[in-house]
C-alpha positions as CSV (number, residue, x, y, z in Angstrom):
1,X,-25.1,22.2,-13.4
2,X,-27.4,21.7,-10.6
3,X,-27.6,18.5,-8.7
4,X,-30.9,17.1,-7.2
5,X,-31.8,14.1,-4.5
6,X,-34.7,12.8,-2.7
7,X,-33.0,11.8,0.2
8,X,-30.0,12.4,3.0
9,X,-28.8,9.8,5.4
10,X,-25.7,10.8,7.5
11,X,-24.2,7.9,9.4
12,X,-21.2,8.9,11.7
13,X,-18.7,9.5,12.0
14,X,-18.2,10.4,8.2
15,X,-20.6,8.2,5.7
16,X,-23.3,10.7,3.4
17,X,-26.2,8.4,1.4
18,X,-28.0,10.1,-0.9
19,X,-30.8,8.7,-2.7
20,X,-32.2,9.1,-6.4
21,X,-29.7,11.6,-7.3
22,X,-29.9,13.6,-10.3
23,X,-27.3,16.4,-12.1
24,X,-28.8,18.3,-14.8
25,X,-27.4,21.0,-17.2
26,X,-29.9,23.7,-18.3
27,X,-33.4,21.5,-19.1
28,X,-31.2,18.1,-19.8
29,X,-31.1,15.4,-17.2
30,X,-27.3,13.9,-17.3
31,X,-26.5,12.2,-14.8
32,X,-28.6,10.5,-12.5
33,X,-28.2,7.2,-9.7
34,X,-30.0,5.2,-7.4
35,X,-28.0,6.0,-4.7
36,X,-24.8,7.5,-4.0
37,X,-22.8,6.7,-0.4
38,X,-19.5,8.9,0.2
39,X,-17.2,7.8,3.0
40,X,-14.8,11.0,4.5
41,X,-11.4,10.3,5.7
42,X,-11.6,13.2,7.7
43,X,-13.6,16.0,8.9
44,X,-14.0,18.1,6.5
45,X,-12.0,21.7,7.0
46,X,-12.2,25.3,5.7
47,X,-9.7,26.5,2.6
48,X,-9.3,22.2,2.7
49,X,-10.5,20.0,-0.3
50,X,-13.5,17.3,1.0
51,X,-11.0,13.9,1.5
52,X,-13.3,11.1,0.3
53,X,-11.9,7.6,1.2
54,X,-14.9,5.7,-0.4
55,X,-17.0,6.9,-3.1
56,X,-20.0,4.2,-4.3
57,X,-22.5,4.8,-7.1
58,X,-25.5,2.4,-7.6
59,X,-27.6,2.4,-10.9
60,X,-25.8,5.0,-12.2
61,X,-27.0,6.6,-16.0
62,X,-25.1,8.9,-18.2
63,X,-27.3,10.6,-21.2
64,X,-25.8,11.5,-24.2
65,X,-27.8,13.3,-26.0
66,X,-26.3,14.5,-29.5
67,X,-26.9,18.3,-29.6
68,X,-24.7,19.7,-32.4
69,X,-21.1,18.7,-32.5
70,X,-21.2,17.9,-28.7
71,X,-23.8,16.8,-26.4
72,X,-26.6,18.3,-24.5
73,X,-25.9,19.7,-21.0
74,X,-22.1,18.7,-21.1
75,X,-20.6,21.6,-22.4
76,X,-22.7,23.4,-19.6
77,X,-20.6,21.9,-16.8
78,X,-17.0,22.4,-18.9
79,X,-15.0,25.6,-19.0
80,X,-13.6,25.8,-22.9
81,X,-10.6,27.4,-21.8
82,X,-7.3,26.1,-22.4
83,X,-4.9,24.4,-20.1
84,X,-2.5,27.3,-20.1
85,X,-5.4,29.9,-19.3
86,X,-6.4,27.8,-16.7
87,X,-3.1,27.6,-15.0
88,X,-3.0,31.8,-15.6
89,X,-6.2,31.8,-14.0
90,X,-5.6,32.5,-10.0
91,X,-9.2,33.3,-9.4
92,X,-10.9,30.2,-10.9
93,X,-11.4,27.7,-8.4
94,X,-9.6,24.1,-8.9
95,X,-11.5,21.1,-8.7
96,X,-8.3,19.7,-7.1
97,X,-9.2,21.9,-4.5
98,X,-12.6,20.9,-3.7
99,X,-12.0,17.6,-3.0
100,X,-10.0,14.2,-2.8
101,X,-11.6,10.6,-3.7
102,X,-9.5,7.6,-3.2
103,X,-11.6,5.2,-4.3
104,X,-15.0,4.8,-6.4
105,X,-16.9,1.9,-7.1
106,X,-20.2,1.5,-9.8
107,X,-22.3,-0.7,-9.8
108,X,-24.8,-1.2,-12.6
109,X,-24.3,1.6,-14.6
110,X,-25.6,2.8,-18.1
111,X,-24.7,4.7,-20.6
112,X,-28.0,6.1,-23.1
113,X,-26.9,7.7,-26.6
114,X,-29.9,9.3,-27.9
115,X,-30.8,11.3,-31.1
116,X,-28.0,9.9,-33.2
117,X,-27.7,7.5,-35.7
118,X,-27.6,3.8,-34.1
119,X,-28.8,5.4,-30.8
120,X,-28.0,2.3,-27.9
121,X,-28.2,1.5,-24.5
122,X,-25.2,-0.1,-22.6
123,X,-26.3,-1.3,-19.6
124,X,-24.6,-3.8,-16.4
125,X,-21.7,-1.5,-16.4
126,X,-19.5,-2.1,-13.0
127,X,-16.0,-0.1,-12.3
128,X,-13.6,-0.4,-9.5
129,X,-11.4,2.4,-9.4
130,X,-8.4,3.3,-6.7
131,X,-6.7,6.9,-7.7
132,X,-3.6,8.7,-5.8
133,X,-4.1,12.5,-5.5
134,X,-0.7,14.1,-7.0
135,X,-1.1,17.7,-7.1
136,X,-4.3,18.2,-9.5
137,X,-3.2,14.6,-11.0
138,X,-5.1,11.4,-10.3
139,X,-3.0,8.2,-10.6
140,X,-6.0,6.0,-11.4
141,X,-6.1,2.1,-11.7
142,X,-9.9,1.0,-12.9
143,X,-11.2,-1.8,-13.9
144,X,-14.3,-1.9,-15.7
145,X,-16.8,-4.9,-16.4
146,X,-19.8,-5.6,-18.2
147,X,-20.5,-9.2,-17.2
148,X,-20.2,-11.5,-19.0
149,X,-19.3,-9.7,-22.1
150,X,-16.4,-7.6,-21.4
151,X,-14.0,-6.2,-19.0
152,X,-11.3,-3.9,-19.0
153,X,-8.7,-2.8,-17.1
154,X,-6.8,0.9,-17.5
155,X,-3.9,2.4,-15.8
156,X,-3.5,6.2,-16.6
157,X,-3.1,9.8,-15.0
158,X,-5.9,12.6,-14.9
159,X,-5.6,16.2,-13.9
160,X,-9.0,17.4,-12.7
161,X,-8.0,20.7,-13.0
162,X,-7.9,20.4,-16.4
163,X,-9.1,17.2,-17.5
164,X,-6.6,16.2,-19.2
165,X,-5.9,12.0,-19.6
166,X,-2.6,10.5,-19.7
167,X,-1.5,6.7,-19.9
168,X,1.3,6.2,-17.2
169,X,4.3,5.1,-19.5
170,X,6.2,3.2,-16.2
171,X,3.5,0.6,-16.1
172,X,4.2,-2.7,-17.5
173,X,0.4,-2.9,-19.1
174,X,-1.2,0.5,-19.8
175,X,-4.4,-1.0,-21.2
176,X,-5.8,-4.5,-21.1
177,X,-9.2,-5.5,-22.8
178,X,-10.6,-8.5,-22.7
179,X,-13.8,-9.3,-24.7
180,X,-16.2,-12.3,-25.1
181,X,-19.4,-10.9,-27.6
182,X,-22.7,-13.1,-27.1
183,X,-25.6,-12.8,-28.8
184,X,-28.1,-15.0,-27.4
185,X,-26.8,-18.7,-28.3
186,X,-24.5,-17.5,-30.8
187,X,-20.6,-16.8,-30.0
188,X,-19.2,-13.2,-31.9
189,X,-15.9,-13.5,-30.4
């Protein structure tokens, strides 16, 4: 993938905003935001993954664009390897070892399916999300809102090495949804 912006502020001692960010995959546009401000916790250091305290995405937009059994662009940016030939594979590098984020926030995100039956926009998406780096495993607590309709909350593990999803079994609630459809005047749910 190749990722795009139109601008770069630095603020010290370790605060990067970038503006009108894009991350495409061959001739597909993916991923794009408003803006995008990344707090370090440190200085960043060679053979060291980047430590981001703070990571905040504004007007963020995912495209899926149905392209065969998958989407466009997405299988691009994924190796199709398996976990065990990933953990065989000493010479691949780790995402776990390029960087660290301890917290991200979205605000007003949307997700586009296109070119598929029922195609739909879900906009006003927000998500709060604190994760604890565990060796390749994120312990990750998010909460995710789509005012005034809907909010979630989720408690699960994710490797980034392999992108793997678990739900954390010690948690007293794994998964919480709570919903409240509206269509103009008229109550769903």
């Amino acid at each position: 993938g190749e990722l795009s912006f139109n601008n770069l502020d630095y603020q010290a001692p370790g605060t990067v905003r970038l503006d009108n960010v894009l991350l495409t995959s061959g001739m597909t546009d993916i991923v794009s935001a408003m803006r995008v401000t990344l707090t370090l916790t440190d200085v960043p250091r060679k053979g060291k993954p980047l430590r981001i305290k703070d990571l905040r995405v504004e007007e963020p937009q995912i495209r899926l664009v149905r392209e065969g059994s998958g989407f466009a662009g997405f299988a691009k940016l994924f190796k199709s390897q398996s976990t065990d030939q990933r953990d065989q594979d000493d010479e691949q590098t780790r995402l776990s070892e390029v960087f660290e984020i301890r917290r991200c926030a979205i605000s007003n995100g949307r997700v586009c399916f296109e070119n598929m039956p029922g195609a739909t926009v879900i906009d006003g998406i927000s998500a709060e999300m604190t994760v604890t780096p565990q060796t390749g495993w994120y312990s990750i607590h998010a909460t995710v809102k789509r005012k005034p309709h809907f909010g979630m909350t989720l408690i699960a593990g994710i490797n980034l090495d392999t992108l793997a999803l678990r739900m954390d079994p010690d948690a007293k609630e794994l998964l919480r949804i709570d919903m409240d459809l509206h269509r103009d005047n008229d109550k769903y749910l």
